[in-house]
N, C-alpha and C positions, 0 to 999 in steps of 0.2 A: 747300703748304697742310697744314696738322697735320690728319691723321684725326681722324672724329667718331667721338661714340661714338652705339649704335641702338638706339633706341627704339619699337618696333611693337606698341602699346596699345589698346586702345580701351576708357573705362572707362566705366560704367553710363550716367551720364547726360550731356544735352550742357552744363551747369554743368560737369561735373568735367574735360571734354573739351577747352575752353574755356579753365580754370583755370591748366590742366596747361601748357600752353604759356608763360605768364606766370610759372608758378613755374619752369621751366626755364631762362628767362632771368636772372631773380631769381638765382638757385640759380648758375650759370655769374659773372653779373658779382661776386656776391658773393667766391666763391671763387676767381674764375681760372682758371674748369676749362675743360678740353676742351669744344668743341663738340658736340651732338648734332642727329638728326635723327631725328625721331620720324615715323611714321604712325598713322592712325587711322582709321575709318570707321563713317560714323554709320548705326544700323540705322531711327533715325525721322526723318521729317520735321519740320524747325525751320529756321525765319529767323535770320539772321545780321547784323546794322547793323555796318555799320563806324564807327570809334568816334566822329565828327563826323555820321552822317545822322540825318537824321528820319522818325521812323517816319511821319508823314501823307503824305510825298509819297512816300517808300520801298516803303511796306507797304499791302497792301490787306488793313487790320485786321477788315474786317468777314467777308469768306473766312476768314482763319486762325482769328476767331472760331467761324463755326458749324463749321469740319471739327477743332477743337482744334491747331491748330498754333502753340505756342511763338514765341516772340520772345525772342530774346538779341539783345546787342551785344558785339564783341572790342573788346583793347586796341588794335588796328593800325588805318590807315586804311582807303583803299579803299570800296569800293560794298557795297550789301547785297545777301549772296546768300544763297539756298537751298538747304539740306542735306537730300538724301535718301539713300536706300541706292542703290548703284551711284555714290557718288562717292570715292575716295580722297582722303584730305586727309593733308599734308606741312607737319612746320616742320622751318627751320633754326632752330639756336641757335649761335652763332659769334660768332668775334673781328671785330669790323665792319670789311671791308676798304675803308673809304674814309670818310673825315670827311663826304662826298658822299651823299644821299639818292641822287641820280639817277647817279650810279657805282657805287654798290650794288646798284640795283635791274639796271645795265646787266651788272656785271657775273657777278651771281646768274642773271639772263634767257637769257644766252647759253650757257651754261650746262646749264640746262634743256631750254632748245630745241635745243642739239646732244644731249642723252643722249635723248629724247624721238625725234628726228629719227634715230638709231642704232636706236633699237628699231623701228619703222616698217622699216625697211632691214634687218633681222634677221630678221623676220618677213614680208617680198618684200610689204609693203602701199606702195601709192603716197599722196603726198600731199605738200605743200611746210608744214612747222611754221615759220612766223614769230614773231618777238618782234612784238605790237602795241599801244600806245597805252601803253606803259613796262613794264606788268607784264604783260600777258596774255600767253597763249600761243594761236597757231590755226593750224586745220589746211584750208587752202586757201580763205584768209579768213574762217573760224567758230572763235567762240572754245571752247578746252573749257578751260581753265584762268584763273584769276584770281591776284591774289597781293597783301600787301601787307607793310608792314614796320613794327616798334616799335624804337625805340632807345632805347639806356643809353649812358652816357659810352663804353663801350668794348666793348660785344657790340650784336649786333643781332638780333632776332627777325624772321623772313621765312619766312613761311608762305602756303597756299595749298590748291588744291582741280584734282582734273583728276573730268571728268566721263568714265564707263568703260562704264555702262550702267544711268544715271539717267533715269528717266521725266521728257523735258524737256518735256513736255506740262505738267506740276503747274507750273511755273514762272509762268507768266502767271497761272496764279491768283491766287496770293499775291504779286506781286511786282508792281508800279507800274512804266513805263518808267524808268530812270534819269534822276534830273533831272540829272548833268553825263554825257557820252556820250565816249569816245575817237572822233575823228574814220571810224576805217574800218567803225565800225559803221552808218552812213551810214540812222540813225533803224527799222532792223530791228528788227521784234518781236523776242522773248525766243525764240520758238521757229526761227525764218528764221535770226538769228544765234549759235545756240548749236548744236554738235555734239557729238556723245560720239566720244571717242577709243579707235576701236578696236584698244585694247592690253587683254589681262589685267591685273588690278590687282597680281601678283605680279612679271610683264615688269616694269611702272614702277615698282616697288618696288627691287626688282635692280639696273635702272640706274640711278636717283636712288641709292640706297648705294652703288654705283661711282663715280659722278662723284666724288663727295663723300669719300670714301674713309672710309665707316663700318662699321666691321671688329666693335667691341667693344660686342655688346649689353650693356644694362644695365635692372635691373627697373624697372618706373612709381612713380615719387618719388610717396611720403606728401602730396597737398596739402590746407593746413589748411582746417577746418570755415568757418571765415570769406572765406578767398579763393573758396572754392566760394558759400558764400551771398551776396555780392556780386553773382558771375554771376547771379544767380537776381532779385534786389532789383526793384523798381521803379524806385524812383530810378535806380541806375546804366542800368537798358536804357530809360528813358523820360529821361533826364537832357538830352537835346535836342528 
């Protein structure tokens, strides 16, 4: 696998945060270039749609109204989640290694769960990290990671969230049970089925750029006033 190059950013708003991910992609299939894998971590609270849900049965728009909490939607699939401080979030940007949504997702998952499952063991903490329900990741069946993926004819964007030391109390507020569920979550509230993964967010930084072999940082790419205002739109985050 050709090294990536490293990207660890976080910039102002979550519009620009959001953005950046997409122009990454853009920016790679365009040129041909090297892979990267960026991190970033959101310092407020906002909702996330994945790019098919719906905010009525997703979002409990009347809570995120009265405490001010944002609503965006990404370009990727997946379920809608909630961004607070204490989550680390992670894209890949890569040559797609398999015409296959579900060999990509397989074999990005495994991946994760062995560097994930090395850092636990590094650190003498017990726990079994499983791949569950394609993209998750859990730690003795609770999930703390989510993940989903966007493709171009020939790279593929695959990103994702581990939770580190996220108040997962705020969750159930604003978040509606998931109308499709992966099987082992077995109809668990938001708080019963979610854990924080006790790693530092610097550990799982270190081992995600190991797995991955991203050696060569590089600064946060220019992205234009328009792809940032997009994020922001109504139309685009209410367009379902």
């Amino acid at each position: 696998m050709q090294a990536l190059r490293l990207l660890d950013h976080t910039y102002r708003t979550a519009a620009e945060n959001l953005a950046c991910e997409e122009q990454l992609l853009d920016a790679c299939a365009r040129d041909d270039a090297p892979g990267v894998l960026r991190f970033w971590e959101p310092t407020e609270c906002f909702v996330v749609l994945g790019y098919s849900n719906r905010i009525a049965t997703e979002v409990n728009e009347p809570a995120c109204r009265q405490d001010g909490i944002p609503v965006y939607r990404r370009c990727s699939g997946g379920g809608t989640v909630m961004q607070l401080p204490g989550c680390l979030n992670y894209a890949l940007v890569l040559p797609a290694p398999s015409d296959s949504v579900t060999e990509t997702n397989r074999w990005i998952m495994t991946r994760q769960r062995d560097a994930i499952a090395d850092a636990l063991q590094r650190v003498g903490l017990p726990g079994l990290v499983s791949v569950e329900g394609f993209t998750d990741l859990a730690l003795d069946g609770r999930k703390f990671s989510g993940n989903s993926q966007r493709r171009k004819r020939r790279y593929v964007l695959f990103h994702g969230s581990f939770l580190l030391s996220a108040d997962l109390a705020r969750i159930s507020r604003y978040l509606h049970m998931p109308t499709r569920q992966p099987a082992y979550r077995q109809n668990r509230p938001h708080e019963q089925f979610l854990c924080n993964l006790p790693l530092p967010a610097a550990l799982v930084k270190q081992q995600l750029a190991a797995t991955w072999q991203a050696t060569d940082p590089i600064a946060p790419p220019k992205i234009p006033p328009g792809r940032i205002a997009q994020h922001e739109s109504p139309e685009w985050i209410r367009r379902f």
